[in-house]
N, C-alpha and C positions, 0 to 999 in steps of 0.2 A: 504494500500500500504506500510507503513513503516513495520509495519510486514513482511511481507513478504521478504523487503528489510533484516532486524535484520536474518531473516532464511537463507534468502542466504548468512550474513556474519556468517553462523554456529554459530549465538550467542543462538539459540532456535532449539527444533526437529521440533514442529508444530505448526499452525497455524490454532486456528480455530474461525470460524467468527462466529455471532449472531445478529440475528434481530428480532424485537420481533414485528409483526403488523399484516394485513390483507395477504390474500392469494397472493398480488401480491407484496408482500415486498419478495419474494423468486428469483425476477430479481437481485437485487443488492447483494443476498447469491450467485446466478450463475455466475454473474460476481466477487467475491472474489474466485474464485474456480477454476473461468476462467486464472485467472493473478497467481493463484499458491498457494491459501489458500486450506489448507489439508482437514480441514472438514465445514461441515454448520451445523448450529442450528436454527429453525425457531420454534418460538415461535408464534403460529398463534393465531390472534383473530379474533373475529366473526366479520362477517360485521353491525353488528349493534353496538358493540361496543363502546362507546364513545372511542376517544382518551388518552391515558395514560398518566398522568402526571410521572415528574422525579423521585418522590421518588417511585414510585408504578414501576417504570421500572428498578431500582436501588434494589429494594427488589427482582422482577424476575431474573436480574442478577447474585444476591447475591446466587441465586440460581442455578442457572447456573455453578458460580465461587464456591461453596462446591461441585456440582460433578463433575466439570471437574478438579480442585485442580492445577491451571496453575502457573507456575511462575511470567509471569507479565499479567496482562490484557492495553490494547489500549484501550480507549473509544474518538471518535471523539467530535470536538468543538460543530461542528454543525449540525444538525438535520434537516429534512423537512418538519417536522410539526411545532416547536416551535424555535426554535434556543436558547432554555435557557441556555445552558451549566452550566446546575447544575447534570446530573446525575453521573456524573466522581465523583465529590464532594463528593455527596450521596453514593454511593458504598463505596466508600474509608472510609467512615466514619461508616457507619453499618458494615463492613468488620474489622473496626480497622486495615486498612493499611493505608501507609504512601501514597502522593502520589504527581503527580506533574502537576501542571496547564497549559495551553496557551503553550504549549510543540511545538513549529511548524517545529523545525529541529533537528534530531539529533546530538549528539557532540562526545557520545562517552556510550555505554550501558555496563554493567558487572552485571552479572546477579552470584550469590553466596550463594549457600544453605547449610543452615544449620540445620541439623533433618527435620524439617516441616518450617522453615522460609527463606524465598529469598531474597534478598536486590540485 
């Protein structure tokens, strides 16, 4: 939802969401889609599957985040399978970006690019 918000104050062009689980983790990509996220990326896994830990979802991201090449990534607190909020952490750190924690309101975003880096 802040995303989307950051779009409509023309601070970004788009907005694209990601979820990386089982075939029925594609409800919550339709509803980011529904409320005005531009594209979806479903990352599906099997149903037998074990559950992903953070850094294994943090490395798929990472993957994610080299081709889609975005200026800022959202990663949410909390989660419905674990509620660890480490994979924000993890990204940011195999990524070698800077990044920002427990984020729950915005204040004020300036997004600023320079060759290949954003701040």
């Amino acid at each position: 939802e802040e995303a989307i918000r950051i779009k409509e104050a023309k601070l970004i062009d788009e907005v694209v969401v990601a979820s990386i689980g089982p075939k029925d983790a594609d409800i919550q990509l339709r509803s980011a889609l529904a409320i005005g996220a531009d594209r979806a990326i479903h990352v599906k896994l099997g149903p037998d599957t074990p559950a992903i830990e953070p850094l294994s979802v943090a490395k798929v991201l990472r993957e994610l985040v080299t081709k889609e090449n975005p200026k800022v990534v959202l990663l949410g607190k909390q989660a419905i399978d674990d509620d660890a909020n480490q994979t924000a952490q993890m990204l940011a750190g195999i990524l070698g970006w800077p990044q920002v924690r427990n984020f729950l309101r915005k204040c004020c975003l300036r997004v600023t690019t320079s060759g290949n880096n954003s701040t």
